[in-house]
py3Dmol code that shows the C-alpha trace and the ligand (Angstrom):
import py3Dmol

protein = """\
ATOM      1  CA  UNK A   1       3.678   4.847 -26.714  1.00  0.00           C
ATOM      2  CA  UNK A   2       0.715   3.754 -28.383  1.00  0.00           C
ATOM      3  CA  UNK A   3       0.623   0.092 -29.437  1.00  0.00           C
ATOM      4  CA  UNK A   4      -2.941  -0.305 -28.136  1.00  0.00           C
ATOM      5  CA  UNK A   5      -4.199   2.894 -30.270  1.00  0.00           C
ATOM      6  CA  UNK A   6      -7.537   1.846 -31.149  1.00  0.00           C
ATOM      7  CA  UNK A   7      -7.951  -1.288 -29.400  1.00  0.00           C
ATOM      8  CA  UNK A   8     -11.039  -2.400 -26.994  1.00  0.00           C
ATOM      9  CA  UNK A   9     -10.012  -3.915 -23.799  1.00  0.00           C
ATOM     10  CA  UNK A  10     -11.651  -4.888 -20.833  1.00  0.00           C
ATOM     11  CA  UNK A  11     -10.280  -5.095 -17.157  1.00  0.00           C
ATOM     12  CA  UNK A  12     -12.337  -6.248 -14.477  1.00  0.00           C
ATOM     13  CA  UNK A  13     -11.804  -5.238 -11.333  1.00  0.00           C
ATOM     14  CA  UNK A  14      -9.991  -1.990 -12.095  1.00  0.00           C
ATOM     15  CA  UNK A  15     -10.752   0.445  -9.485  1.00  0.00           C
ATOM     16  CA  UNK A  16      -7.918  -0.386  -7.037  1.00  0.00           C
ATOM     17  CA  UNK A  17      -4.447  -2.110  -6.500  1.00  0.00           C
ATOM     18  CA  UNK A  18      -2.696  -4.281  -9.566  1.00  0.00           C
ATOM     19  CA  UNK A  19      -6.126  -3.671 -11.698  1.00  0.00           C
ATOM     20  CA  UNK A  20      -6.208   0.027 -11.475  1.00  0.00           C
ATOM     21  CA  UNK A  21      -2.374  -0.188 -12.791  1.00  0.00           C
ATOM     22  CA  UNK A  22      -3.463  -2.123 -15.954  1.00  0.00           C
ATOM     23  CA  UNK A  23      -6.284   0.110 -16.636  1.00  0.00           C
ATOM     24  CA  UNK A  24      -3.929   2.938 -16.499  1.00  0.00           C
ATOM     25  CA  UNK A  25      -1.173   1.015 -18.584  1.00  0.00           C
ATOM     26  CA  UNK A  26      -3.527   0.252 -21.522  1.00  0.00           C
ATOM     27  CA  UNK A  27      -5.263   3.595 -21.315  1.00  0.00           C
ATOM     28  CA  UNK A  28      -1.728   5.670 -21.605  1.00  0.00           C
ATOM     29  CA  UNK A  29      -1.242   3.282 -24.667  1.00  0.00           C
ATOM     30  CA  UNK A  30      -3.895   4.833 -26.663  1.00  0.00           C
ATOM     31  CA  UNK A  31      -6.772   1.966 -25.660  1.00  0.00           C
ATOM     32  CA  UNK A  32     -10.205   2.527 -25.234  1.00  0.00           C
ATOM     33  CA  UNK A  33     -10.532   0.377 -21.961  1.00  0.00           C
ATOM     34  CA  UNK A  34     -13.616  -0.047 -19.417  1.00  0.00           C
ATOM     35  CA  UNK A  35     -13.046  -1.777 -16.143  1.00  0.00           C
ATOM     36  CA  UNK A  36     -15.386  -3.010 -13.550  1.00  0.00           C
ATOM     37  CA  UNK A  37     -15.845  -2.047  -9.623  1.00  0.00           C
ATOM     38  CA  UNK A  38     -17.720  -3.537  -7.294  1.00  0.00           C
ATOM     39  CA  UNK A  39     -17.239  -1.725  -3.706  1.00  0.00           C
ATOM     40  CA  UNK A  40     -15.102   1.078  -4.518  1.00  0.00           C
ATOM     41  CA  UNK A  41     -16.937   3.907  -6.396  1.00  0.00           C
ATOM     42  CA  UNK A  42     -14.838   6.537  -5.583  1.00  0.00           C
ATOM     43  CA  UNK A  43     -11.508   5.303  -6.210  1.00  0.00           C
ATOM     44  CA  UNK A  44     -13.468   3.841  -9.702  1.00  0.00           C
ATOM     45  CA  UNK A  45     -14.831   7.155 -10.817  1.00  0.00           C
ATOM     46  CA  UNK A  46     -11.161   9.016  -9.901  1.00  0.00           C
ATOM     47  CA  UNK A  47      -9.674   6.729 -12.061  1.00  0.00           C
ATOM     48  CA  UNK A  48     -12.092   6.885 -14.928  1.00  0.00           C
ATOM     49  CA  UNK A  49     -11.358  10.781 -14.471  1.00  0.00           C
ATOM     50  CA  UNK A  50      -7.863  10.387 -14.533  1.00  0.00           C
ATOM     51  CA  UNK A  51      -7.634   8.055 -17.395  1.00  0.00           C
ATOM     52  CA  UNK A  52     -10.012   8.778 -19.822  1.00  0.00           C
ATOM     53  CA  UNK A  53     -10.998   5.155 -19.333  1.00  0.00           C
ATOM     54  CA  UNK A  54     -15.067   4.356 -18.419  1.00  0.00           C
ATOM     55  CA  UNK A  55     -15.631   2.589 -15.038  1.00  0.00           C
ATOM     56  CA  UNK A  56     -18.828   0.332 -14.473  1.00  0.00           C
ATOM     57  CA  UNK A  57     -20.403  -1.556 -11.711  1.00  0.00           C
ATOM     58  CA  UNK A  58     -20.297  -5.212 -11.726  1.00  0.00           C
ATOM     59  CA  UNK A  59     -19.743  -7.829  -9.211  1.00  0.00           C
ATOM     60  CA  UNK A  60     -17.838 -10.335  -9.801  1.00  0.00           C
ATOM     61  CA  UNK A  61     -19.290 -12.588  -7.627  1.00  0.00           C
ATOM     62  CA  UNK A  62     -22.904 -11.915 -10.049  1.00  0.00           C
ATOM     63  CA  UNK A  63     -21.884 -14.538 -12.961  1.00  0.00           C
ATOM     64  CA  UNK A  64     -24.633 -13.642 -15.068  1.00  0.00           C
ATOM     65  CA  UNK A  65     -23.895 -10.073 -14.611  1.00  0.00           C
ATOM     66  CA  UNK A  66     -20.303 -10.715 -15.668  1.00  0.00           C
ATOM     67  CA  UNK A  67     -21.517 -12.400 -18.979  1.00  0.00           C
ATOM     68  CA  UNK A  68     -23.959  -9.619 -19.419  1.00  0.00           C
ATOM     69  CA  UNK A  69     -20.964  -7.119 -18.747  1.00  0.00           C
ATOM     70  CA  UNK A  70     -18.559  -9.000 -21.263  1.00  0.00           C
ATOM     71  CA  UNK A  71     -21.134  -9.596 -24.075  1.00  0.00           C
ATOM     72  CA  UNK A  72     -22.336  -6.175 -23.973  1.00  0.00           C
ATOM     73  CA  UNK A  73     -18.857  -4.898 -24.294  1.00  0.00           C
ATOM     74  CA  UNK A  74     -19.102  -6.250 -28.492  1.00  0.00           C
ATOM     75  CA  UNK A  75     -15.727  -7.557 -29.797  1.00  0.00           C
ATOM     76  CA  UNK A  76     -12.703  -7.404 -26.950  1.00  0.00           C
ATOM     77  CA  UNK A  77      -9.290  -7.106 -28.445  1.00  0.00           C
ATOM     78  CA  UNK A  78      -8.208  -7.187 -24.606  1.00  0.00           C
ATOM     79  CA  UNK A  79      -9.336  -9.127 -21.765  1.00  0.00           C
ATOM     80  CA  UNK A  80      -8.001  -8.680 -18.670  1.00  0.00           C
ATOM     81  CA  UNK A  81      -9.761 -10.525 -15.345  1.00  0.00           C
ATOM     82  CA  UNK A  82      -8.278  -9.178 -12.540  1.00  0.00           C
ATOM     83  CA  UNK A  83     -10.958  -9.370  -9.613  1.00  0.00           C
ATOM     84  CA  UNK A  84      -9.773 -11.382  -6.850  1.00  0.00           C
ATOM     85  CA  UNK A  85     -10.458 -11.814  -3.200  1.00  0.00           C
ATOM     86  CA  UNK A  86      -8.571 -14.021  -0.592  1.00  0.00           C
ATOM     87  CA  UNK A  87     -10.564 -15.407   2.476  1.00  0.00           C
ATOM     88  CA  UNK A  88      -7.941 -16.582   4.961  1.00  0.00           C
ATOM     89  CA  UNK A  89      -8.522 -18.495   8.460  1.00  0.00           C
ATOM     90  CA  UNK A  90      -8.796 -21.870  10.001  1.00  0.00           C
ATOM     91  CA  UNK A  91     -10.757 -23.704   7.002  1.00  0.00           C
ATOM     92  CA  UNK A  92     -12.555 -25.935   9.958  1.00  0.00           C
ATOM     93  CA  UNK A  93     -13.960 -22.727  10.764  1.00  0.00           C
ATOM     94  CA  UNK A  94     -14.932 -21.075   8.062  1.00  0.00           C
ATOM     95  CA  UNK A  95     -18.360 -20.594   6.380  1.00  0.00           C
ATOM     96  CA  UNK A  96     -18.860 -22.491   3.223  1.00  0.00           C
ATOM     97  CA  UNK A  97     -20.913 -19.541   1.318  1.00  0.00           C
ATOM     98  CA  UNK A  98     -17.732 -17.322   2.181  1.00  0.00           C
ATOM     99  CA  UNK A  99     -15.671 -20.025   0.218  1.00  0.00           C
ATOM    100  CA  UNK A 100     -18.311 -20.531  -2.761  1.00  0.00           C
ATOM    101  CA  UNK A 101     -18.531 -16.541  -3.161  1.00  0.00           C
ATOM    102  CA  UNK A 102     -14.228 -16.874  -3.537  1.00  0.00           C
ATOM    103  CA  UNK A 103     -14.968 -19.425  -5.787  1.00  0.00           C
ATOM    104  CA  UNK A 104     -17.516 -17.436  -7.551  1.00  0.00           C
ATOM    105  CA  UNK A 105     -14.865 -14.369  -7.915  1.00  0.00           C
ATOM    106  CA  UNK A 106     -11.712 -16.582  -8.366  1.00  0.00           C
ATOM    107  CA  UNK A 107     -12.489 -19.026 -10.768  1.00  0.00           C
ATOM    108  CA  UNK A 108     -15.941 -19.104 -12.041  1.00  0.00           C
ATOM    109  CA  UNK A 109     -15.825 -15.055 -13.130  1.00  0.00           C
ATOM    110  CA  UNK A 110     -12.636 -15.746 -14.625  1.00  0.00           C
ATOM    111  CA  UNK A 111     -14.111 -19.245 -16.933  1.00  0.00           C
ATOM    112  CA  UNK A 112     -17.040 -17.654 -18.101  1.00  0.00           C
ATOM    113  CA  UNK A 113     -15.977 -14.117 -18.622  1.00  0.00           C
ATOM    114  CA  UNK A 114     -13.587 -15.947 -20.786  1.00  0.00           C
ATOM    115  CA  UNK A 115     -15.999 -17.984 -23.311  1.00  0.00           C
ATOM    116  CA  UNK A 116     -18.466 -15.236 -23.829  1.00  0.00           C
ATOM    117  CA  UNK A 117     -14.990 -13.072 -24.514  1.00  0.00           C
ATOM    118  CA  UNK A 118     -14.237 -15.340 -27.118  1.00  0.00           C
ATOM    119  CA  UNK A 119     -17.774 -15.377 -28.708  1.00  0.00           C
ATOM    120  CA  UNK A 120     -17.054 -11.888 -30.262  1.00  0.00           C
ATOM    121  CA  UNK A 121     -13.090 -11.675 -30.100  1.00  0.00           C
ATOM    122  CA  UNK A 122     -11.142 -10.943 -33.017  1.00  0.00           C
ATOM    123  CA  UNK A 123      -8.272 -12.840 -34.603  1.00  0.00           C
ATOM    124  CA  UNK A 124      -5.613 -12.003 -32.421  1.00  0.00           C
ATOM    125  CA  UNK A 125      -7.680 -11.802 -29.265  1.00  0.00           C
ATOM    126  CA  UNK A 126      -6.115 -11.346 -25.456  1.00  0.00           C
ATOM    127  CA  UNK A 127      -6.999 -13.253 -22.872  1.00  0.00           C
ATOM    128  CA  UNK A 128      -5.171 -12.559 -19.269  1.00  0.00           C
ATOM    129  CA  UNK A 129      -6.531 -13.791 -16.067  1.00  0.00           C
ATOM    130  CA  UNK A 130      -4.495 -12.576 -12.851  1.00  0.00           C
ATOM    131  CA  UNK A 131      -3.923 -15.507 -10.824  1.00  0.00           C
ATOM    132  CA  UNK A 132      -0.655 -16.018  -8.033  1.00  0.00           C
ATOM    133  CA  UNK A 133       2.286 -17.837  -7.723  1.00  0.00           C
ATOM    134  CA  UNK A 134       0.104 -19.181  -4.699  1.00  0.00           C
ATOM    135  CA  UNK A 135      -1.163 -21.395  -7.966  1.00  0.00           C
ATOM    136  CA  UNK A 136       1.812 -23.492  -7.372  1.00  0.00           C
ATOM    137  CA  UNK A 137       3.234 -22.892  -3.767  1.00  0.00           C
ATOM    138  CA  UNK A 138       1.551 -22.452  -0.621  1.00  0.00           C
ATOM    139  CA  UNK A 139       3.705 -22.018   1.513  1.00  0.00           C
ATOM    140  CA  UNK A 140       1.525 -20.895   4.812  1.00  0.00           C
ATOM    141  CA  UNK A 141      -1.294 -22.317   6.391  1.00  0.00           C
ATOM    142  CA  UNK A 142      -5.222 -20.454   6.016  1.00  0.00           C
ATOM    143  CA  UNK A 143      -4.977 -19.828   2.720  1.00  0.00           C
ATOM    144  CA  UNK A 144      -6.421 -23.035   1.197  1.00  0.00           C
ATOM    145  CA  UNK A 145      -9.350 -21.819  -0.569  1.00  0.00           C
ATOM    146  CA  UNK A 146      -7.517 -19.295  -2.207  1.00  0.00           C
ATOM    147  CA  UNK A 147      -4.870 -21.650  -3.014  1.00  0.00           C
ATOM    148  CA  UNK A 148      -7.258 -23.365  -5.129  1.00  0.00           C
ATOM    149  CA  UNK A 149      -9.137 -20.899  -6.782  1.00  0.00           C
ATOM    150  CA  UNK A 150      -5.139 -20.017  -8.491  1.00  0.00           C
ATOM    151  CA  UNK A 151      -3.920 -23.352  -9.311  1.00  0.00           C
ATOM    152  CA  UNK A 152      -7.348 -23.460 -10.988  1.00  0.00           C
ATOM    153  CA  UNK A 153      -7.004 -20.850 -13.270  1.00  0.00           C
ATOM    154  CA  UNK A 154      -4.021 -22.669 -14.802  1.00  0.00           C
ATOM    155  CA  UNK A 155      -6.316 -25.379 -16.065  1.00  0.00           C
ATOM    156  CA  UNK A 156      -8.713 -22.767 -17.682  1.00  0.00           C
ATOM    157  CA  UNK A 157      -5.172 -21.122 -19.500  1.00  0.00           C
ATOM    158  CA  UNK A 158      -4.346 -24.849 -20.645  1.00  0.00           C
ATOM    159  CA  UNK A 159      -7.690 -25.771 -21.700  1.00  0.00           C
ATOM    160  CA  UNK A 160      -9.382 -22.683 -23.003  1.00  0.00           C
ATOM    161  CA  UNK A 161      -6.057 -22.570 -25.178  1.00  0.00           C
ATOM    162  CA  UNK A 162      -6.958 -25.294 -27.008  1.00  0.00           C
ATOM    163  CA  UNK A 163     -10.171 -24.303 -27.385  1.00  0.00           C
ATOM    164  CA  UNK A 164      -8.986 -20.799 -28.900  1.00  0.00           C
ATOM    165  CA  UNK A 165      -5.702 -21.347 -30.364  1.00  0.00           C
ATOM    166  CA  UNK A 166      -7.316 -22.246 -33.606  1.00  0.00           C
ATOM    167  CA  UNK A 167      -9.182 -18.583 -33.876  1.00  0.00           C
ATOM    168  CA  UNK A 168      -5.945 -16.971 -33.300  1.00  0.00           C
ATOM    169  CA  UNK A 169      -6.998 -16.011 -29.757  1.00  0.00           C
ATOM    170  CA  UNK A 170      -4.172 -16.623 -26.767  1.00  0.00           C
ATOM    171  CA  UNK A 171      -4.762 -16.957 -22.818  1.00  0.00           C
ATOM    172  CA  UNK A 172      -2.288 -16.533 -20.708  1.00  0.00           C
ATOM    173  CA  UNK A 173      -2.275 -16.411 -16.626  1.00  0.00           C
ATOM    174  CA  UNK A 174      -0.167 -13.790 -14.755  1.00  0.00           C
ATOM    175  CA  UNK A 175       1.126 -14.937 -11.571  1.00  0.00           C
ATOM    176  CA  UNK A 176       2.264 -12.675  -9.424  1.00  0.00           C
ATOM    177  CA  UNK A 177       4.186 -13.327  -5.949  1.00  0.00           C
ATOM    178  CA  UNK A 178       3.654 -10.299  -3.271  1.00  0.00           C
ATOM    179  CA  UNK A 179       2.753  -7.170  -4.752  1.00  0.00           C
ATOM    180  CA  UNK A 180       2.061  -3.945  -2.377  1.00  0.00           C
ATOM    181  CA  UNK A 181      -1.696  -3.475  -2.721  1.00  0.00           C
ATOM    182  CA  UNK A 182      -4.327  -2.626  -0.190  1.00  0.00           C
ATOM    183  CA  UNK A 183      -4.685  -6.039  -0.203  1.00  0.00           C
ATOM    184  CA  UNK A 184      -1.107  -6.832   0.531  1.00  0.00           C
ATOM    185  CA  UNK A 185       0.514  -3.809   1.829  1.00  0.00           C
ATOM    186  CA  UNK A 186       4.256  -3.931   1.925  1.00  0.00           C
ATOM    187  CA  UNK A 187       4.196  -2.635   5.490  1.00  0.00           C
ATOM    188  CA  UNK A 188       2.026  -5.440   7.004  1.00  0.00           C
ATOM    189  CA  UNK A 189       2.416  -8.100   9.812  1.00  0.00           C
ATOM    190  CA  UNK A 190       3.206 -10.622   6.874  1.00  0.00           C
ATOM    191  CA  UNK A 191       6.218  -8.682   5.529  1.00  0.00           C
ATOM    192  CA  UNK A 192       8.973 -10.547   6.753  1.00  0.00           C
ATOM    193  CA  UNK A 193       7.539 -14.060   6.012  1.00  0.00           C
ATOM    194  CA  UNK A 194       6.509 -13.321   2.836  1.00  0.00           C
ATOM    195  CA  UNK A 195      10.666 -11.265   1.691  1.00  0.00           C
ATOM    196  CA  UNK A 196      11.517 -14.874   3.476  1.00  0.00           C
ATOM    197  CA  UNK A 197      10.714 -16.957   0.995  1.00  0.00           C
ATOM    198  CA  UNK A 198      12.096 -14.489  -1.664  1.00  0.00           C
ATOM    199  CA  UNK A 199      15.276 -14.209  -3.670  1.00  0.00           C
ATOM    200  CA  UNK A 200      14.320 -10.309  -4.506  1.00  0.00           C
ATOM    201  CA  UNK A 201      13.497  -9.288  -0.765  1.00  0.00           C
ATOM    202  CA  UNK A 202      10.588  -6.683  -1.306  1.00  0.00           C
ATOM    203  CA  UNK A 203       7.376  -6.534  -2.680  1.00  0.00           C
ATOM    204  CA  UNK A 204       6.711  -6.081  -6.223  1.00  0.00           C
ATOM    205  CA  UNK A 205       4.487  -2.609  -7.739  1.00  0.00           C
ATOM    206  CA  UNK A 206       1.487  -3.281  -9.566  1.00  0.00           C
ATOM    207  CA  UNK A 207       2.829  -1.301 -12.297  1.00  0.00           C
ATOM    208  CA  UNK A 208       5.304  -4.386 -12.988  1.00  0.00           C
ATOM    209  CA  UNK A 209       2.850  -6.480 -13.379  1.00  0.00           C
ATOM    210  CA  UNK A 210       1.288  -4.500 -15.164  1.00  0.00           C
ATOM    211  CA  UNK A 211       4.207  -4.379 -17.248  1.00  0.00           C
ATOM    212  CA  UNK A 212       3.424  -8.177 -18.089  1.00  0.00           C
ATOM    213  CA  UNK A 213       0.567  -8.042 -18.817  1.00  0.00           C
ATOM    214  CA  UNK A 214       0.977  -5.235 -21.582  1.00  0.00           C
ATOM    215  CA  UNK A 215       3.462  -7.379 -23.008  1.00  0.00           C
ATOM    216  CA  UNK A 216       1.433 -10.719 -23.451  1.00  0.00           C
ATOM    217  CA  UNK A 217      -1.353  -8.652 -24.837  1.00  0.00           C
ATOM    218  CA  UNK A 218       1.013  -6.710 -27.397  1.00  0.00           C
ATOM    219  CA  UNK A 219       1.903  -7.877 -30.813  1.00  0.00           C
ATOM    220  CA  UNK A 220       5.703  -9.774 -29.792  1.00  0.00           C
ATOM    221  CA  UNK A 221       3.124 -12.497 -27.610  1.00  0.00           C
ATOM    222  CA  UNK A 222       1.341 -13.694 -30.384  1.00  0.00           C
ATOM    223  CA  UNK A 223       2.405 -17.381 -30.146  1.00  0.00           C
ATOM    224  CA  UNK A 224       2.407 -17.322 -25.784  1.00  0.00           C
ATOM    225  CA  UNK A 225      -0.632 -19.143 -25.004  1.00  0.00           C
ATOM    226  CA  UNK A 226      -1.872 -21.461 -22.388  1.00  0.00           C
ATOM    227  CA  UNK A 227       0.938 -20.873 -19.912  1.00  0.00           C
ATOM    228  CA  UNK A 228       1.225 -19.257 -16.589  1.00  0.00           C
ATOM    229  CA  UNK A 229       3.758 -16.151 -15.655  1.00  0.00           C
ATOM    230  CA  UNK A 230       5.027 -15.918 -12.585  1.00  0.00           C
ATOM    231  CA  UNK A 231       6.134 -12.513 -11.627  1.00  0.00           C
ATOM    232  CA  UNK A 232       7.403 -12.875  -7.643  1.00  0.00           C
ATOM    233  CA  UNK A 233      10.904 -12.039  -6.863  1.00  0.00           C
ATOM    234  CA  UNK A 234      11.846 -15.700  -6.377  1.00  0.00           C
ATOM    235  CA  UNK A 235       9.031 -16.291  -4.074  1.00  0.00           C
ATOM    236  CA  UNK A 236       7.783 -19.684  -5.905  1.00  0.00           C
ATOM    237  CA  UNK A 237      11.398 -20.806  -6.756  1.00  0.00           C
TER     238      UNK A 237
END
"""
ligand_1 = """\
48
NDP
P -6.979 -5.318 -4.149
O -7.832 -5.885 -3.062
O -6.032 -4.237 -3.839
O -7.916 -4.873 -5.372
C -8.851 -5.813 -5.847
C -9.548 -5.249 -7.069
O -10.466 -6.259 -7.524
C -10.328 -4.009 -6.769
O -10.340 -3.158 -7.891
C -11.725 -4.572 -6.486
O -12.771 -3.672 -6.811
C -11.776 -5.725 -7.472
N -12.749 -6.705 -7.011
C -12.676 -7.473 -5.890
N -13.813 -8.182 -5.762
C -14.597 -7.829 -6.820
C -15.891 -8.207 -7.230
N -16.650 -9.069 -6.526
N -16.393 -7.663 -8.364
C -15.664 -6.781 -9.077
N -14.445 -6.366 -8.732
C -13.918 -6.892 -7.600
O -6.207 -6.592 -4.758
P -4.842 -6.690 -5.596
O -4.723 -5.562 -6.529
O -3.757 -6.966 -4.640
O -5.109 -8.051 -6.369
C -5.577 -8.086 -7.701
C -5.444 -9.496 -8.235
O -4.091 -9.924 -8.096
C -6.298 -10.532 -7.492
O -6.778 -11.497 -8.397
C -5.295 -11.164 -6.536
O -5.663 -12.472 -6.154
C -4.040 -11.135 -7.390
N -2.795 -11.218 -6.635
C -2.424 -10.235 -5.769
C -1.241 -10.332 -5.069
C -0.778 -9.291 -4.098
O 0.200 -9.585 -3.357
N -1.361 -8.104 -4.060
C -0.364 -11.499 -5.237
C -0.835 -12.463 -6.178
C -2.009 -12.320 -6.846
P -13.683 -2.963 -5.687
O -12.775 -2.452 -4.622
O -14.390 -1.906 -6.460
O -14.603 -4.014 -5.188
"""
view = py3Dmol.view(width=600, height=400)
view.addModel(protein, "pdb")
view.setStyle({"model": 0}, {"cartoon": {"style": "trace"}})
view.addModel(ligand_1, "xyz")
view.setStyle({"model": 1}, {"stick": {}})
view.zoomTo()
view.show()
């Protein structure tokens, strides 16, 4: 397969989990792709190795360094924003700069790596921000911040597809329910809460989502824009 033969795309946070599965995706499709890391080096640089693709530092959390990263990239036919962290815990307890930093990753990454995208992006531009079916059910308690940061990225999709729609340029949001990452391992204490609340009781693979994701950035998703996907066995249903 090679539908993305020639084309530029951009995933950050690659290195690991459902990120590292879209990087691989695109790259086996003939793409020229780059991804960010922030913490894992190792697992970034195997990766690069392994798929031809080119791995740089950024953090996330660094929003001028995630413009910088994005405009320097020239003209994206792909955008993928990935990075995502979850902070959980009592939020009487919890340390507001730990929230604004999720924030920071969660939403405000995600907004402005998507305008400066869009400054250089083709006709037929991709835009595809990860965000959770947590966007629209939250079922547990702890999870608040996160929770937010999710249902927020469906007003960037809405918005920013207004904005875009003209240029020829779609954003979608992919929202995935439990997906076995080192984030989420399949085997943890959560396991059989989380297959609880689901009609398909296991965890998903980040190579279905990233599935999805190929698909709304191929040529058959050219008029799917501004909506969210919600990839979760049932778990939002
Ligand atoms: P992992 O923790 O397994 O991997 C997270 C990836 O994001 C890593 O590559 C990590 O890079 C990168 N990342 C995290 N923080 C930063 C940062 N500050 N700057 C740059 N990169 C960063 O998570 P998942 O693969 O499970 O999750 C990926 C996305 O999917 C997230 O947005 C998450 O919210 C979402 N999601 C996940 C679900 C799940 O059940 N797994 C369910 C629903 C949504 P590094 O290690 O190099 O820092």
């Amino acid at each position: 397969m090679s539908i993305f033969q020639g084309k530029s795309v951009l995933v950050l946070g690659g290195s690991r989990g459902i990120g590292a599965a879209i990087v691989r995706r695109f790259a086996t499709e003939g793409a020229a792709v780059t991804f960010t890391y922030a913490g894992s080096r190792a697992a970034a640089d195997q990766l690069a190795a392994e798929t031809g693709s080119t791995a740089v530092l950024t953090d996330s959390a660094n929003r001028d360094a995630v413009i910088a990263r994005v405009r320097e990239s020239g003209p994206l036919d792909v955008l993928v924003v990935n990075a995502g962290i979850g902070v959980f815990g009592d939020a009487l307890e919890q340390d507001p700069d730990v929230i604004d930093r999720l924030f920071q990753i969660n939403i405000q990454a995600p907004y402005h790596a998507s305008v400066e995208a869009a400054r250089q992006m083709p006709e037929g531009g991709r835009i595809i921000v990860i965000g959770s079916v947590n966007g629209d059910r939250m079922p547990v308690p702890g999870m608040a911040s996160y929770a937010v940061s999710k249902s927020a990225l469906q007003g960037l999709a809405r918005g920013l597809a207004r904005d875009f729609g003209p240029r020829g340029i779609t954003i979608n949001i992919v929202q995935p329910g439990p997906i076995d990452t080192d984030a989420n391992p399949e085997n943890g204490p959560m396991k059989d809460l989380m297959h609880s609340f689901m009609a398909i009781k296991r965890h998903g693979r980040p190579e279905e989502v990233a599935g999805m994701v190929a698909w709304l950035a191929g040529p058959e998703a050219g008029f799917v824009t501004g909506a969210m996907h919600t990839i979760d066995g049932a778990f939002g249903a």
